[in-house]
PLY file of the C-alpha trace (Angstrom):
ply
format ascii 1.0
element vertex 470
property float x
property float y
property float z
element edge 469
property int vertex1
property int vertex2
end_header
-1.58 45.40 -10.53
-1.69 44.83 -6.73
-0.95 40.98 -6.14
-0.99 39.41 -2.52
-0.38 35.92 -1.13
-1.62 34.24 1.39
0.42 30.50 2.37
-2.25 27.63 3.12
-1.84 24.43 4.71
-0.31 21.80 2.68
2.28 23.74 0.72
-0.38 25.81 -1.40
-0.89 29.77 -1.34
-3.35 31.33 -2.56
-2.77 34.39 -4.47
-5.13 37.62 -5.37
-3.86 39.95 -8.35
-6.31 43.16 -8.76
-6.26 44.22 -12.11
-6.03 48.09 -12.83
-8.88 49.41 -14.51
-6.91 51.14 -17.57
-5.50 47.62 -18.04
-8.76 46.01 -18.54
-9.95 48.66 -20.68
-6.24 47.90 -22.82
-7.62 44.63 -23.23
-10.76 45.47 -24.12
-9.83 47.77 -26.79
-7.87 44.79 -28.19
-10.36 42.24 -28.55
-12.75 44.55 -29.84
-9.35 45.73 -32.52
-9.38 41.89 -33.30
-12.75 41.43 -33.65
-13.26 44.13 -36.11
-11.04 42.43 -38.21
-13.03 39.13 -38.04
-16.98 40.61 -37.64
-19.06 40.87 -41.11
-20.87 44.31 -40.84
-23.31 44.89 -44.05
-21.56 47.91 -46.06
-18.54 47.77 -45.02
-14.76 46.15 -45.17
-13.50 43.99 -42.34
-11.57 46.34 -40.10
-13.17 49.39 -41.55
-16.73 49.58 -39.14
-16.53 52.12 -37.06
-16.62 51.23 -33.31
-19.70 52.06 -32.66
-21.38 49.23 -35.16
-19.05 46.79 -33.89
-19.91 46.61 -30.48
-23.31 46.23 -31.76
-22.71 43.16 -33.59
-20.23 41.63 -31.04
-21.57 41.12 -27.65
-20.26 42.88 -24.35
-20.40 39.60 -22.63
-18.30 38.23 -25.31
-15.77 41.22 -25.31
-15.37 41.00 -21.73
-14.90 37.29 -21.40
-11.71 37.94 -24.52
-10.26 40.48 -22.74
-10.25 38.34 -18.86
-8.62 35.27 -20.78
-5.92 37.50 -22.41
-5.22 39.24 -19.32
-5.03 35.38 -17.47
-2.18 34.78 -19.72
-0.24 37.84 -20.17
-0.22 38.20 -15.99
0.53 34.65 -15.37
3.47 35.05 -17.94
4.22 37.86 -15.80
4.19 36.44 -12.76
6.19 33.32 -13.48
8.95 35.14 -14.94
8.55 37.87 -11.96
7.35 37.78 -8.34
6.78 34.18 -8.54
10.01 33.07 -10.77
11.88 31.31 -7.27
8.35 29.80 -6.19
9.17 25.71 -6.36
5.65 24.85 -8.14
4.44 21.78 -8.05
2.07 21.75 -11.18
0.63 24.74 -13.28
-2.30 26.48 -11.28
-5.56 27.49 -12.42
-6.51 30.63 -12.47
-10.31 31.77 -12.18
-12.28 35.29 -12.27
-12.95 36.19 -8.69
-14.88 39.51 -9.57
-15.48 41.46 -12.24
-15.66 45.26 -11.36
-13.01 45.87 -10.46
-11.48 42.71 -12.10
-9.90 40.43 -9.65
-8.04 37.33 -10.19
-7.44 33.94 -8.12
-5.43 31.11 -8.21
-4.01 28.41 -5.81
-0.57 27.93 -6.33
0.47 23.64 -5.25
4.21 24.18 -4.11
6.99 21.39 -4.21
7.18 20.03 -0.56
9.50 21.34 2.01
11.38 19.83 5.01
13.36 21.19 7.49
15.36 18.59 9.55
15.14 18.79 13.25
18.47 18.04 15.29
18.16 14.27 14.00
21.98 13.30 15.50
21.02 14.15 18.97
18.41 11.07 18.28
19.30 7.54 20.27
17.50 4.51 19.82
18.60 1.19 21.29
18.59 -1.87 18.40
17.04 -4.81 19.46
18.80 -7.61 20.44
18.10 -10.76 17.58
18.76 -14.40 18.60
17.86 -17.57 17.47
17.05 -20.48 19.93
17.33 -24.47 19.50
13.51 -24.36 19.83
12.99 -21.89 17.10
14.99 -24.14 14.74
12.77 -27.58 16.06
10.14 -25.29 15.20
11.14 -24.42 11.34
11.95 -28.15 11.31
8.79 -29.41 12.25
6.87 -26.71 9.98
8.76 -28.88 7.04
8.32 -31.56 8.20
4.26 -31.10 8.49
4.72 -29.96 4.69
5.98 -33.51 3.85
3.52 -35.42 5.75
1.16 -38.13 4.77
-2.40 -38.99 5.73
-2.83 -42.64 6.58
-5.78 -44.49 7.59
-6.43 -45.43 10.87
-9.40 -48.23 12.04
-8.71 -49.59 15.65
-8.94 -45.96 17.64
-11.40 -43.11 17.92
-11.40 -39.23 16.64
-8.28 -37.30 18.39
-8.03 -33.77 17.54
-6.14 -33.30 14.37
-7.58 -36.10 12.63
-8.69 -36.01 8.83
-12.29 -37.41 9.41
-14.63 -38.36 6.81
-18.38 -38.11 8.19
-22.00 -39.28 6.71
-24.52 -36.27 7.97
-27.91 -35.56 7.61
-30.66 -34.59 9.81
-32.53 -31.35 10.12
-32.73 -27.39 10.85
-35.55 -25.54 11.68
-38.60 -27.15 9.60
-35.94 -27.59 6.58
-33.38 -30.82 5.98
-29.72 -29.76 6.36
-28.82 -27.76 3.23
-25.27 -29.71 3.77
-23.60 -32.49 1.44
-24.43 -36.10 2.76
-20.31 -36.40 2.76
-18.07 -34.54 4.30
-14.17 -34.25 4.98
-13.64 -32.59 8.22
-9.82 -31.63 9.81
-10.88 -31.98 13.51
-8.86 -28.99 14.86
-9.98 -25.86 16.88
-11.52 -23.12 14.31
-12.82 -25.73 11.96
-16.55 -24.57 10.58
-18.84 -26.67 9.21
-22.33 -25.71 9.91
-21.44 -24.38 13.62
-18.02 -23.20 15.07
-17.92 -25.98 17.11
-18.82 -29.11 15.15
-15.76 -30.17 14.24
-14.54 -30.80 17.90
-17.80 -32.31 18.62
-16.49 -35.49 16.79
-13.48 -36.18 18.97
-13.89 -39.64 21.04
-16.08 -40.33 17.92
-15.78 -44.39 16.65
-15.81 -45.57 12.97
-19.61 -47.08 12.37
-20.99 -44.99 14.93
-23.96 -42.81 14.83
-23.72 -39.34 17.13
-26.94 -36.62 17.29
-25.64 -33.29 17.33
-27.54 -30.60 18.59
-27.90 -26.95 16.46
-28.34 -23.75 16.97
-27.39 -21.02 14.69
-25.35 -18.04 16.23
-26.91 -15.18 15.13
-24.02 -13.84 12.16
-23.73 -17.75 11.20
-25.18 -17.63 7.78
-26.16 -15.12 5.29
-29.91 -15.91 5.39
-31.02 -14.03 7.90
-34.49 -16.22 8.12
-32.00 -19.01 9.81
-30.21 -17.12 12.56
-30.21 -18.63 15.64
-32.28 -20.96 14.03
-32.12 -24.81 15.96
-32.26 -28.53 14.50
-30.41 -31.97 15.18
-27.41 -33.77 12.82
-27.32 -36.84 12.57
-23.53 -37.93 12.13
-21.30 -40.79 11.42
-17.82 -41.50 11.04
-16.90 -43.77 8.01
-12.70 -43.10 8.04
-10.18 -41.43 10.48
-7.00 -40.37 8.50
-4.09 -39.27 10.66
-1.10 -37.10 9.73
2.36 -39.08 9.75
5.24 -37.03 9.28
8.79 -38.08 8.24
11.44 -38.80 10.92
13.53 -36.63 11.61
16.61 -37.80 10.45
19.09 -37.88 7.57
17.44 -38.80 4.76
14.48 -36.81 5.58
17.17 -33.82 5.52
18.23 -34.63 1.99
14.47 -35.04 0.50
14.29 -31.41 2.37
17.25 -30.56 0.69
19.94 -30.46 3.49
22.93 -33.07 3.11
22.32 -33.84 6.57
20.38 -33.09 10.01
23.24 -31.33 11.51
23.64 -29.32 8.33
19.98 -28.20 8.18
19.82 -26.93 11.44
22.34 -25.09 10.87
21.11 -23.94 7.45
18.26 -22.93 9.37
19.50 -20.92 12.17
21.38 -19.00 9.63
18.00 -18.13 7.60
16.34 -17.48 10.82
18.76 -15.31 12.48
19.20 -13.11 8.77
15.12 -12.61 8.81
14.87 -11.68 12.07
17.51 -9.07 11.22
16.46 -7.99 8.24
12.73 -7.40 10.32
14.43 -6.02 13.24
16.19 -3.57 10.82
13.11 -2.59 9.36
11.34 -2.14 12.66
14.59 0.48 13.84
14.27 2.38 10.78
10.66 2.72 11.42
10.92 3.67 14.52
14.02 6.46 13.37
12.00 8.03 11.03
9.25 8.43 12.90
11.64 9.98 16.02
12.95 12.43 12.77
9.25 13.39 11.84
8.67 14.40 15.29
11.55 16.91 15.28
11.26 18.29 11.76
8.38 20.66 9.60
7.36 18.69 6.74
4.82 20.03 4.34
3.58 18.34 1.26
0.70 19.06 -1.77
-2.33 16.50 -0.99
-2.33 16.06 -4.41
0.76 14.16 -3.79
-0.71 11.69 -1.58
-3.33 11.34 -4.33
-1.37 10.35 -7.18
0.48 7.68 -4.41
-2.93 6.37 -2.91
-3.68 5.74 -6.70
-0.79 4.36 -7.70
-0.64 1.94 -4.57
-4.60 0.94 -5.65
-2.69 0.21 -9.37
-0.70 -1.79 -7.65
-2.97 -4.03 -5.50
-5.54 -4.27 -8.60
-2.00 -6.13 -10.38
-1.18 -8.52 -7.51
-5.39 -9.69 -7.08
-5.08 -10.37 -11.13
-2.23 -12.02 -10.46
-4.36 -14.41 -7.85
-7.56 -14.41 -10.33
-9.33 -11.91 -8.39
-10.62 -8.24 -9.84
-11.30 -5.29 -8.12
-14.70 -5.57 -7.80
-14.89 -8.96 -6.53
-12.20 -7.72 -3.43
-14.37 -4.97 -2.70
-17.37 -6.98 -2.38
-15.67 -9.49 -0.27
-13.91 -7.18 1.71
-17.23 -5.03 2.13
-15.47 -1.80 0.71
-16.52 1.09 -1.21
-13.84 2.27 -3.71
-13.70 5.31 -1.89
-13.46 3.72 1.92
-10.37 1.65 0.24
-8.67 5.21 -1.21
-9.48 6.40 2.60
-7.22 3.38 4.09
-4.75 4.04 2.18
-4.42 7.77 2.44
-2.45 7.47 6.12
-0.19 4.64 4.65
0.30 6.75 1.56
0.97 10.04 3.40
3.67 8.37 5.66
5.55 6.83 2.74
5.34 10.02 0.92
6.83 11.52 4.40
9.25 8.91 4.66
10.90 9.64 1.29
10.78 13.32 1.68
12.66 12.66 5.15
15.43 10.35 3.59
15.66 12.78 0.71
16.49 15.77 2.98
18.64 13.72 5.68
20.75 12.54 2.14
21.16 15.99 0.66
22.44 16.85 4.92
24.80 14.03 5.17
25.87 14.53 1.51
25.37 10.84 0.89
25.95 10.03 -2.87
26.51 6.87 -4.94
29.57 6.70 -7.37
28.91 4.62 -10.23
32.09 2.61 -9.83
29.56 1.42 -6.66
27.15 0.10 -9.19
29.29 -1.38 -11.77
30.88 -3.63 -8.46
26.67 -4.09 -7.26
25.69 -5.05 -10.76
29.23 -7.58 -10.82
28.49 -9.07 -7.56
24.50 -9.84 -8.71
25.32 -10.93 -11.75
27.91 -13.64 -10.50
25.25 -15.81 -8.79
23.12 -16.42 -12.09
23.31 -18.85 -14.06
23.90 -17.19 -16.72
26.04 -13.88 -16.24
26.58 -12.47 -19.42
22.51 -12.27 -20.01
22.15 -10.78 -16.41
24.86 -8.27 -17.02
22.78 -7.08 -20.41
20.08 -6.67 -18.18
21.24 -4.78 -15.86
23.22 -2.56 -17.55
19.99 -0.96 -19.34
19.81 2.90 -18.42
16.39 1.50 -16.48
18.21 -1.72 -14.49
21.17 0.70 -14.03
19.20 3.32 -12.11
17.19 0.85 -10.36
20.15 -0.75 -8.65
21.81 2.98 -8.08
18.59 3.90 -6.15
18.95 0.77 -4.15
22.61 1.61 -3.56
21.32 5.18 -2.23
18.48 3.99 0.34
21.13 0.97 1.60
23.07 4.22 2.85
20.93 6.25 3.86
19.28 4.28 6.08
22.97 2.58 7.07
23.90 6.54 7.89
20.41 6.58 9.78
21.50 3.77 11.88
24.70 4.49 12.50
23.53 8.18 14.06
20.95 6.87 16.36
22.44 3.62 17.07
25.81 5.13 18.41
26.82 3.75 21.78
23.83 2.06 22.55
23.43 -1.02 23.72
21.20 -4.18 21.88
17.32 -4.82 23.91
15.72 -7.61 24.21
12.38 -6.72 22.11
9.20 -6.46 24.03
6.77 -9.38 24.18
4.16 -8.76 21.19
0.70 -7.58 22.40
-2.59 -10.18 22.97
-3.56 -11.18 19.71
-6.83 -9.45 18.76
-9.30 -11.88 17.65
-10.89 -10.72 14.25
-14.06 -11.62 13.03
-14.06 -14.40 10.44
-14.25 -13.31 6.44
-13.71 -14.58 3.43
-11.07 -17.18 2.70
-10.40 -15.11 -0.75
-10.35 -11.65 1.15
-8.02 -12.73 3.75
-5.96 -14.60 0.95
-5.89 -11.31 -0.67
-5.09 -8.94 2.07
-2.27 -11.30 3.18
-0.80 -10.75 -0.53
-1.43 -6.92 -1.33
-0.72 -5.40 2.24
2.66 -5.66 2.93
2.99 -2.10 1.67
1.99 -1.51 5.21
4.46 -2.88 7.36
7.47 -1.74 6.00
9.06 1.54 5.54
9.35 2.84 2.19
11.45 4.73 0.71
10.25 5.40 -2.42
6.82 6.75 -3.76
6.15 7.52 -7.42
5.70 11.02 -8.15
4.33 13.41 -11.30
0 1
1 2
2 3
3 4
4 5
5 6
6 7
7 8
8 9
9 10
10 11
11 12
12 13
13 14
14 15
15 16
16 17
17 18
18 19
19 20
20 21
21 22
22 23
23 24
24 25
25 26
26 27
27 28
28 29
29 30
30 31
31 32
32 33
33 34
34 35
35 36
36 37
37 38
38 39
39 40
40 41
41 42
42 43
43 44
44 45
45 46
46 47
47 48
48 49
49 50
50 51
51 52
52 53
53 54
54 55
55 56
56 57
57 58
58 59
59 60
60 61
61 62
62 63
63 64
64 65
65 66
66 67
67 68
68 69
69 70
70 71
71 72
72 73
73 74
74 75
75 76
76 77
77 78
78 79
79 80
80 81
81 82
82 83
83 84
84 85
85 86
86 87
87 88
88 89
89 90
90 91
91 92
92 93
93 94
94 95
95 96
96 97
97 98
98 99
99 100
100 101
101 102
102 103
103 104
104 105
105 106
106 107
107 108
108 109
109 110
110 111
111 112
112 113
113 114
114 115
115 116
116 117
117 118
118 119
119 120
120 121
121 122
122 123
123 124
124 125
125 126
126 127
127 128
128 129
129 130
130 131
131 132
132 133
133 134
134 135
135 136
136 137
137 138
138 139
139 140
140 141
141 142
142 143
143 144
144 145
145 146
146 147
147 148
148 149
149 150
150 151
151 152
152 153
153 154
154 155
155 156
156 157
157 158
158 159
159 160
160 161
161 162
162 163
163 164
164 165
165 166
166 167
167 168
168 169
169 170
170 171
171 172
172 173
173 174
174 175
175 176
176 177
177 178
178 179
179 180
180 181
181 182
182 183
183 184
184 185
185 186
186 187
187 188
188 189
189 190
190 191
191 192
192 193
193 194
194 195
195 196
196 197
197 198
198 199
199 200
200 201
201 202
202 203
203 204
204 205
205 206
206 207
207 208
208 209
209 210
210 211
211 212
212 213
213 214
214 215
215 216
216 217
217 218
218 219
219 220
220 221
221 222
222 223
223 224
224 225
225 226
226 227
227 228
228 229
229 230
230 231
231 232
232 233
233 234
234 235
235 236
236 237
237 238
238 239
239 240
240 241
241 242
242 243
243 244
244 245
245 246
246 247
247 248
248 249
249 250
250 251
251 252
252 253
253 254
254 255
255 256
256 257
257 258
258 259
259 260
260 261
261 262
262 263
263 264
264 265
265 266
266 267
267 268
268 269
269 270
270 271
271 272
272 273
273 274
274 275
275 276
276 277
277 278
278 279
279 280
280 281
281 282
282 283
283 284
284 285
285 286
286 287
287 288
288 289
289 290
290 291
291 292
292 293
293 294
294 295
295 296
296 297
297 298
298 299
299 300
300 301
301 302
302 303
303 304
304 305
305 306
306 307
307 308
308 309
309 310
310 311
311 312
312 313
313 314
314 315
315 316
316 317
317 318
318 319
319 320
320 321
321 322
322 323
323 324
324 325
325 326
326 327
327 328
328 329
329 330
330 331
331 332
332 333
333 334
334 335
335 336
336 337
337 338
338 339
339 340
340 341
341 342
342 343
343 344
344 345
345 346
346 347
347 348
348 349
349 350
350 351
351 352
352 353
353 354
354 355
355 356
356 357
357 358
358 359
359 360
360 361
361 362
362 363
363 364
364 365
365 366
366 367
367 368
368 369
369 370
370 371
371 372
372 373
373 374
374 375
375 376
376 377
377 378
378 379
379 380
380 381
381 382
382 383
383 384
384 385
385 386
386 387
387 388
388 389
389 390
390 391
391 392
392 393
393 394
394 395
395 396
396 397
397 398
398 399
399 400
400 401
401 402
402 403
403 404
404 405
405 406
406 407
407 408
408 409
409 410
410 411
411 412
412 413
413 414
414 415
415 416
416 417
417 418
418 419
419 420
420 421
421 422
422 423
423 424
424 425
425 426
426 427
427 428
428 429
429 430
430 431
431 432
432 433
433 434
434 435
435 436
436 437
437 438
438 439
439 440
440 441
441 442
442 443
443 444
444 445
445 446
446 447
447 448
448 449
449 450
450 451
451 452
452 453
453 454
454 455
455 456
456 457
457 458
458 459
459 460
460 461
461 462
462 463
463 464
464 465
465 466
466 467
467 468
468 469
């Protein structure tokens, strides 16, 4: 048989074996052997018809598909143990009938993907320099402290902006009444809706008792009926309570309800969480930007199917966390305004860099000969199970052959990326980080979608590591 291969993109081949004529007439011959055993011919014995009567009972059609099918397995046998026996496959290929006379057959082979390391130690990447200031901790501080804080009514003073005000509205818009609740509980601050963007600061320098007309009109993307865009009509408001926020003082025992002995201690507290976020983020950043300076050096070539099963299993994955928040599928696509497929499409580029990120760390390890001894995760599984309450219990835990290799794995990508660092990080010098970019103003969706997104995105922003694979 003459066999050739041709490599595609995406670590497939595709490979044509012409089949010699005498061969297919072999196979022939032994389907129609086979079938003679099998046919019922009037007058005679199974096996004992002569030829001749049993191709007339047995179609050619039939014969010829027999014979194709055999001759699919017996070269495919041949071929794996053969001309294709060091090919790294992927997954088992299919093979199809590309013609008939003379018989030729096709198949795309998926091969395991391949990487070949550019000169990554020649890479040099400054870290960035992480600090903490005194007004970052006020900051943190005051973030708790708005947690704790109380509304209390005020009476003898009117709206200011960040006011709790309760409002009586009614009025009109368009030839229809307000399609509002007489009662409403407004937090006067900039971005508050309620019927238009800015009603909310309409109310500061607003009295208690006093009666304020509001003019309307509808922005054109302001409401879902479209029969109301830029529609136009008058509120009629009133103020019946201003609440303002009180927080606690800032000083000792606020610190203990917060969970601090003292002031002094949580600010110190503080700036220690601070400073380890920022360099756990910074870290992440550097490694993102080292892999990325690797890929642009190296040949990487991977199956698409592998960035199928991932996009899948990272869709698995966000369907769990939005159950999780009492959300299904369904209802996030339809408040996100997504197809199925446009969400499998937004995750393909995410999916395809993780896949090339593990690939990457996978070859760099096997280079640098990075291993993990399991006295390594015996001390890893000692030191974790210290801090719990109850050691003995975590220990059982994670000594199961699952916990174990969990915590191994972990062991393996804290070096790698450690070795990472340590290559491109080697006499440079700490940078300030650059200022972050304008914020882009989005437009506004749904509370639930954003709540969503927030929660089943971070897959995004990080580097991974480690992708699940067939």
């Amino acid at each position: 048989m003459n066999v050739k291969v041709e490599n595609l993109p995406n670590s497939q081949a595709l490979v044509t074996i012409e089949v010699e004529p005498e061969r297919v007439a072999d196979a022939r011959e032994k389907v129609y052997q086979r079938l003679s055993k099998e046919v019922v011919i009037p007058g005679f014995r199974k096996g004992r018809a002569p030829r001749r009567l049993v191709e007339r009972y047995v179609s050619r059609e039939l014969v010829d598909d027999e014979a194709e099918s055999y001759l699919m397995d017996e070269i495919w046998d041949e071929l794996r143990t053969g001309q294709l026996k060091d090919s790294p496959l992927y997954d088992t290929p299919q093979i199809r009938v590309a013609q008939h006379d003379p018989l030729v057959f096709e198949m795309v082979l998926t091969l395991q993907p391949s990487v070949q390391l550019g000169d990554y130690k020649s890479i040099r990447i400054a870290p960035e320099l992480v600090t903490v200031t005194d007004d970052d901790v006020m900051s943190a501080i005051e973030r708790l402290r708005e947690q704790q804080a109380q509304w209390q009514p005020v009476e003898h003073r009117p709206v200011r902006q960040g006011d709790m005000v309760t409002v009586h509205v009614h009025g009109n818009l368009g030839s229809q009444p307000l399609a509002v609740a007489e009662e409403q509980t407004i937090t006067v601050v900039p971005g508050s809706r309620f019927i238009v963007p800015d009603f909310a600061v309409r109310l500061i320098d607003m009295e208690i008792g006093k009666e304020k007309e509001f003019a309307i009109e509808m922005p054109p993307d302001a409401t879902s009926d479209p029969a109301m865009a830029n529609a136009t009509g008058t509120a009629y408001v009133t103020v019946t309570e201003i609440k303002e926020k009180v927080l606690p003082p800032l000083d000792d025992a606020t610190a203990k309800m917060l969970g601090y002995d003292d002031v002094a201690t949580m600010k110190e507290t503080i700036r220690t969480t601070l400073l380890k976020v920022r360099q756990d983020e910074a870290r992440d950043r550097l490694v993102d930007r080292i892999l990325d300076a690797i890929a642009a050096i190296s040949t990487i070539s991977f199956p698409a199917v592998m960035v199928d099963q991932q996009v899948e299993s990272m869709i698995a994955n966000r369907e769990q966390a939005l159950k999780q928040q009492g959300i299904d599928m369904n209802l996030y696509l339809r408040l996100t305004g997504m197809t199925m497929n446009q969400l499998r499409a937004d995750l393909r580029p995410i999916a395809e860099k993780r896949i090339r990120n593990y690939l990457l760390a996978e070859e760099f390890a096997r280079a640098e000969g990075i291993m993990v001894e399991d006295s390594a995760v015996t001390a890893e599984i000692e030191r974790i199970t210290a801090a719990q309450q109850d050691p003995q219990a975590a220990r059982r835990n994670l000594s199961t052959n699952e916990m174990y290799d969990a915590v191994k794995n972990n062991l393996r990508i804290e070096r790698i990326l450690d070795r990472m660092i340590a290559i491109v990080t080697e006499d440079q010098e700490p940078v300030a980080p650059a200022p972050p970019a304008e914020p882009v103003v989005l437009a506004e969706t749904s509370a639930a979608a954003e709540s969503a997104e927030d929660k089943t995105d971070d897959e995004s922003k990080k580097p991974k590591l480690i992708i699940a694979t067939h």
